[in-house]
Structure formats: C-alpha cells, structure tokens
N, C-alpha and C positions, 0 to 999 in steps of 0.2 A: 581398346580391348584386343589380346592376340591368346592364342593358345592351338595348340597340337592336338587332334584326335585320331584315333582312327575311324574309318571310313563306315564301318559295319556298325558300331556300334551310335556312332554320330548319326545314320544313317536311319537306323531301327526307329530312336527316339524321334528325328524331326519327319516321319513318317506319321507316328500316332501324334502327336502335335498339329500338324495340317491336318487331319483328318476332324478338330476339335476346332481351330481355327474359322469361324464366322465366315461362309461366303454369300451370306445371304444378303449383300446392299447395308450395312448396318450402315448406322447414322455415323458410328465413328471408325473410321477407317484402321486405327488401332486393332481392332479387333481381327484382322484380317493378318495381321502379323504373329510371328516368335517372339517374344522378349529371349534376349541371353543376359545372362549376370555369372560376371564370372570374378569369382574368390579367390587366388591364388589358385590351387587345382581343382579347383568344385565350380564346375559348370554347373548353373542352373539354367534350363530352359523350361518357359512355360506358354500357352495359349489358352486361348478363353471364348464363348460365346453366349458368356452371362449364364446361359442356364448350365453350361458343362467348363469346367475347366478341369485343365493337366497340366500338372508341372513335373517334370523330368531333375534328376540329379547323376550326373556322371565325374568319374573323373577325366582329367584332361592333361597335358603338361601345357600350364598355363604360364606366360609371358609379360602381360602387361593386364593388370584387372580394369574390369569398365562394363559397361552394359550397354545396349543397345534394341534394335528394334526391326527384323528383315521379313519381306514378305513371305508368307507360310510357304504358298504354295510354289512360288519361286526358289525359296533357300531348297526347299523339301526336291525337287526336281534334279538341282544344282548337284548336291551332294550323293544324290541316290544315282547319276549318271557316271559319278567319279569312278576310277579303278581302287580295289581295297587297295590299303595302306593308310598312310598318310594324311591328314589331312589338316590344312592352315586355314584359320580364318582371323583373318587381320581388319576388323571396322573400327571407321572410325567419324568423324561426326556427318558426313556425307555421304560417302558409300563403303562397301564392305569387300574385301578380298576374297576368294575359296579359292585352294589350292592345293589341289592332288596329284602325285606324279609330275607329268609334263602340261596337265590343263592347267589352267587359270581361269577366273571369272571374277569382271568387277560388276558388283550390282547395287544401285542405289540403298539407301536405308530409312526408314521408316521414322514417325514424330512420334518417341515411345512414350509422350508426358501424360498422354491420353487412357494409357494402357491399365486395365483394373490389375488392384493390387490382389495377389490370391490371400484369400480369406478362406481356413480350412473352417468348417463346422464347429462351434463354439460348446462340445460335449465331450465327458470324457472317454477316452476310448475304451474299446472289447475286443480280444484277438481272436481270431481263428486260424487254422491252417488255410494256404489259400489255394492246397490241393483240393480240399475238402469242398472249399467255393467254388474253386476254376469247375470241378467236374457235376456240382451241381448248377452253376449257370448252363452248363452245355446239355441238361436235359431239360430246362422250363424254359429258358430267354426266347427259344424259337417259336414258342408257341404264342405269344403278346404281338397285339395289333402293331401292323405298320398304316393303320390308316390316323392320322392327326387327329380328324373330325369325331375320333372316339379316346379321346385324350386319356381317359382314367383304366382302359384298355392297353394302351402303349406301357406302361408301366408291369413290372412284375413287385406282388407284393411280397413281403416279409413280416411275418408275425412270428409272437410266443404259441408254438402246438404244445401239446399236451406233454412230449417227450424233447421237447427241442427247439430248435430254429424249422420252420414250415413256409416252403418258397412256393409261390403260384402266378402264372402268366396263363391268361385266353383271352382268342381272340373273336369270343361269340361263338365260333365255329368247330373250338377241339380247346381243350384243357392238361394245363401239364400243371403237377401237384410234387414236389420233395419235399419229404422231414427228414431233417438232419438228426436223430438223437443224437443228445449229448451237449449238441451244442446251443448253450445255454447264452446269447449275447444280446436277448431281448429277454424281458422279464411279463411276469401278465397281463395281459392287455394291449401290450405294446404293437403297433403296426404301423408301418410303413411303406408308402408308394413309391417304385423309384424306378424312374423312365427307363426303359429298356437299352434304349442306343448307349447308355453311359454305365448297362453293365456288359453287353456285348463289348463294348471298346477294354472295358476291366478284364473282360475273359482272354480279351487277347492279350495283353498285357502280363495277366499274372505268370509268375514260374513259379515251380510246383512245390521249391523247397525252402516257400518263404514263408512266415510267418505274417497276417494282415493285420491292420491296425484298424478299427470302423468306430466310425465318430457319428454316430445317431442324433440330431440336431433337431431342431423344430422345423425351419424350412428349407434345410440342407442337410445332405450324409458324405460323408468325406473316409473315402477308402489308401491305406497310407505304408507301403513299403518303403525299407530302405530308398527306393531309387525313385520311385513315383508319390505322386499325390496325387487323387482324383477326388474332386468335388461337385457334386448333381442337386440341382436345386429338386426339391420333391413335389409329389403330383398332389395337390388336395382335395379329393374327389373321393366317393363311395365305388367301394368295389364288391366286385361278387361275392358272395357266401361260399367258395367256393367246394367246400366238404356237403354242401347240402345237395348237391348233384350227382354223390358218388353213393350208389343203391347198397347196403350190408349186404344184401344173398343176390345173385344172378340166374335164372334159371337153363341158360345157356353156358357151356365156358369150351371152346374151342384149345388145344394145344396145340403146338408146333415148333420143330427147330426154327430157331430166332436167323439164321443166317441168308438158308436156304429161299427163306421168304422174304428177307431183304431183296437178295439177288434179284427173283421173279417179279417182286412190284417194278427195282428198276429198268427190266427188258417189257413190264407192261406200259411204264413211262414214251416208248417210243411214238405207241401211235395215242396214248392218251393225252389228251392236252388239257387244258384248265378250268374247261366245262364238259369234260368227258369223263362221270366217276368212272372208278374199275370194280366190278363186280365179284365182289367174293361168294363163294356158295361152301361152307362148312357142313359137313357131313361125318357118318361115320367111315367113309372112306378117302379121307382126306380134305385138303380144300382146293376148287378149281378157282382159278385168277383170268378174270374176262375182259377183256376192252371190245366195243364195239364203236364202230365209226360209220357216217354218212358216205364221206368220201376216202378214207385213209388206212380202208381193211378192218380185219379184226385178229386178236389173238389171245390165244386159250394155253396157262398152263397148267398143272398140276402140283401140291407139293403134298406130302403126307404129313399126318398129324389126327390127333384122336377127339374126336367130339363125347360132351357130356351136356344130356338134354337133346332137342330135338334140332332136326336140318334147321339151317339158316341160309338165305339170302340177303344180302345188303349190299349196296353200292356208297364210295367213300372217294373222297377228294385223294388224288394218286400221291399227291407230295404229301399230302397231311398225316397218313396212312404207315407212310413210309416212314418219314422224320419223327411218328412217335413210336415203332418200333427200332427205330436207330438209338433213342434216347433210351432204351431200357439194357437192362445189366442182364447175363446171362447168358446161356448157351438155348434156352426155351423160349418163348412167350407164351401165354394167357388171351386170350379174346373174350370178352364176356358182354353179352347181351340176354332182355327182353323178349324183345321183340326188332322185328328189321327194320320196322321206322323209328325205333329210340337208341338212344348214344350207345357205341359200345366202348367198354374198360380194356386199354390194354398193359397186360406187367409183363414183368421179368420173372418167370418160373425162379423164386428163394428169396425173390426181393421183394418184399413191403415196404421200401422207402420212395415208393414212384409209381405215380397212379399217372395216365394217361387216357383222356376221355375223349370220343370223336364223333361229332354228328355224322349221320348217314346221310346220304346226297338218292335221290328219285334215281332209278335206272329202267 
C-alpha cells in the first residue's frame, strides 16, 4: 500500500484514532494499532477498543492499494511531528515508510489478522444536524461521572421528551438537562445510555455544517458522517428520573449578567481548590463571591444582579458552579433556590431548553 496525504489533514484523523486505540494491556495486541485500507483514493482508517470504535474516511492520491496495520500511538506521533505538506506512506508486509519534507521514518508493522471488523449498529438510521448535537453535547457531557465504579453515571442519557430529543448527564453532585424541540429521532419510550467518553470524542469531531446519521441499535449506537463512523457499545443499567429533581416554582430566584460572573468565579478559582466551596451571598444588593482559606488567604468580590424572594447564602463546588453557568445561552442567568442546603437551578435568562442543577457544598 502507498499513497500521498497531506499532513494536516492525515494528522487530525490519526490523532482521534490513538486516542480510541486500546492501551490498556488487551489480550490482543491488534487493538493497539490503526488498520489503513486503502481503495484507489479512499483511505480508510480505523481503531477499536471493543467498547468504542472510529473509523475515518479521507481522500488521498493513492498509489498502490493494500492495507495494513501501525501502531496507534507510534504512527500518531510520527506524522503529527512532520512539517505540513506532503506526506508518503509506503508499507509494506514488514515495516512501513512516512515521509515529509526532508524527514523519513521507517517503522515496523503490526499482525492486522487479529484486527476486529468494524460493525456499525444493525438499525435504521435518523438524521439530525450535527450543529444542533455538537452544541448540545457541550452543555450536558461535562456534567456525567468520570468515576468507573459508577458505570450507569458515566453515560449521558437520551430519550423521547415531551417536545423532542431530551439529553441528561450527573454526576450525583450537579445535573445538566437539554430538550431539543423538534427534534424527533427517538420515538416514545425510547432511551438510551451512551458512555460519555464516546460523545465527548463525537463533540470533538463533529463540523458544524454536516448533516449526522444515528443508528439506535440494541447493544450499540453508531453516529455516521461523510468522513467518520463512530460506534459505542451502550450502558445497561437504570438511570436517574432525572425531571423529578427539578422543583415547578422556586421561592428564591437570583439574576445576573451571565459574563461578568463567569469572570469572578474564575479569579475566585485561584485560591479555591477542590475542597474549598466558594460562597455566594445573593441579596438585594447584588451577589458577594467568597473563598476563604486556612493557609492561602481569602478573597471577596462583588458583581450586581437583582434578587427575588429572600437573602441567600450557599457554598458550591468552584468548577461545578462555573462550568454550569458557561453551559447556558444568554447574556443573563437565573439562580434559583429553596432553601441554602437544597440544590440550586441555574438557566439562561429566554432559554428554557437547559436546566442545570447543583448541590450546595457546607461552608
């Protein structure tokens, strides 16, 4: 197999490919590799690690068709050190050439017999825009556990809501809710768990002016553009209720320019660290923003904003706080609370399509 790429583009693809590529000790060392297959000018590249796989489609000016087997994290290195332009890869049943510029590099090659065959999801597809997606994963994904040992937590679900597609990820500790109206690609009843790490890697992937192809399967969903294929084994496990946590009336609700209070959480960031909530005090004269430390100081800001209902104090995890006011649409937010030991709601002043919930942390 030989063919011609350029650099950037070769470069992008075996980037999210190692990053999907198995480095966990598997039992079969295939897994640790790229499969190339190359068609006359249709590169295929794919990686796999049983539960995630990606398969890439590019063009190429291709040379001699053949396929082969290189290690992930090796080719990926290889290629992403080259200078743009150019780029040759000549393998062949032993090692494989790369060739940029003036570098060369000869590097052994892999036993691709072992390699699983990609299998997309055996359903028929549903499209959506995959603006629509990209910008909805980037306000729930953050919010689903990174801890293993809570498996059915790592996942963000997907169901049929009332007006739409309805996405939700928590992680015990703060809740992130999108309805998409309109978008109709589950029908009623339908839900599905699907591991978080395999839409984060989707998010990064997607461009904005593509149309998606989603293949809803029984123990797999296979997400399908022109140029990628992504396939995630799914989570089977019971998940939160998650609409039953969200209160119809609040008898607090705090407002505020959405920006200015970004900013100050991240300058209370400095001396808060990760068991140090930051203390908010909402009032009718604004809201004060507190960190207090043992050893590390303290600091106090201000920002304005109009309260309805009565003073609040509550202390709240500084990142958590932050990242679900970064996830809301607007030039406002919303704060709504109870009382200061139960969860508060925060939106987007015009947007009802993004609930974000956060427990209070002791201060």
């Amino acid at each position: 197999m030989k063919f011609r790429s350029e650099q950037a583009e070769l470069s992008e693809a075996l980037g999210a490919l190692a990053r999907i590529a198995s480095s966990r000790g598997s039992a079969s060392p295939a897994l640790a590799g790229i499969r190339f297959v190359l068609q006359d000018d249709v590169l295929t590249l794919s990686s796999t690690d049983l539960d995630l796989s990606l398969q890439f489609t590019i063009a190429v000016g291709g040379e001699r068709n053949g396929d082969g087997l290189i290690g992930a994290t090796l080719i990926n290195d290889i290629v992403r050190s080259l200078p743009s332009g150019k780029v040759t890869l000549d393998l062949g049943a032993d090692s494989a050439n790369i060739t940029g510029v003036k570098a060369q590099f000869s590097v052994p090659v892999m036993n691709a017999i072992d390699f699983p065959r990609n299998v997309p999801a055996s359903a028929n597809p549903v499209s959506m825009k995959a603006a629509v997606l990209g910008h909805a994963l980037a306000q729930v994904v953050g919010a689903a556990s990174k801890e293993p040992a809570k498996q059915h937590l790592t996942a963000v679900q997907l169901s049929a809501g009332e007006t739409g597609l309805c996405m939700a990820a928590t992680d015990s500790y703060r809740m992130a809710i999108k309805n998409l109206p309109g978008v109709d690609v589950l029908t009623f009843g339908q839900s599905y768990l699907i591991p978080s790490r395999a839409l984060r890697e989707l998010q990064r992937l997607l461009e904005a002016n593509e149309d998606i192809a989603i293949r809803f399967g029984e123990i797999d969903t296979t997400f399908e553009t022109p140029r990628l294929q992504l396939t995630t084994r799914l989570i089977n496990a019971n998940f939160p209720n998650v609409q039953s946590f969200i209160k119809p009336v609040y008898a607090n609700k705090f407002t505020t320019p959405r920006e200015p209070l970004i900013e100050a959480l991240r300058r209370s960031r400095v001396l808060a660290r990760e068991n140090t909530p930051v203390k908010l005090t909402m009032g009718a004269d604004g809201m004060r923003i507190e960190v207090q430390t043992n050893d590390q100081g303290t600091s106090t800001e201000d920002v304005e904003g109009q309260m309805v209902g009565a003073e609040l104090t509550a202390g709240f995890n500084p990142d958590y706080v932050r990242e679900g006011i970064e996830a809301t649409v607007g030039d406002e937010i919303t704060i709504e609370m109870n009382e200061p030991n139960q969860p508060a709601v925060i939106r987007g002043v015009g947007d009802d399509t993004f609930t974000y919930l956060l427990m209070p942390q002791r201060v």
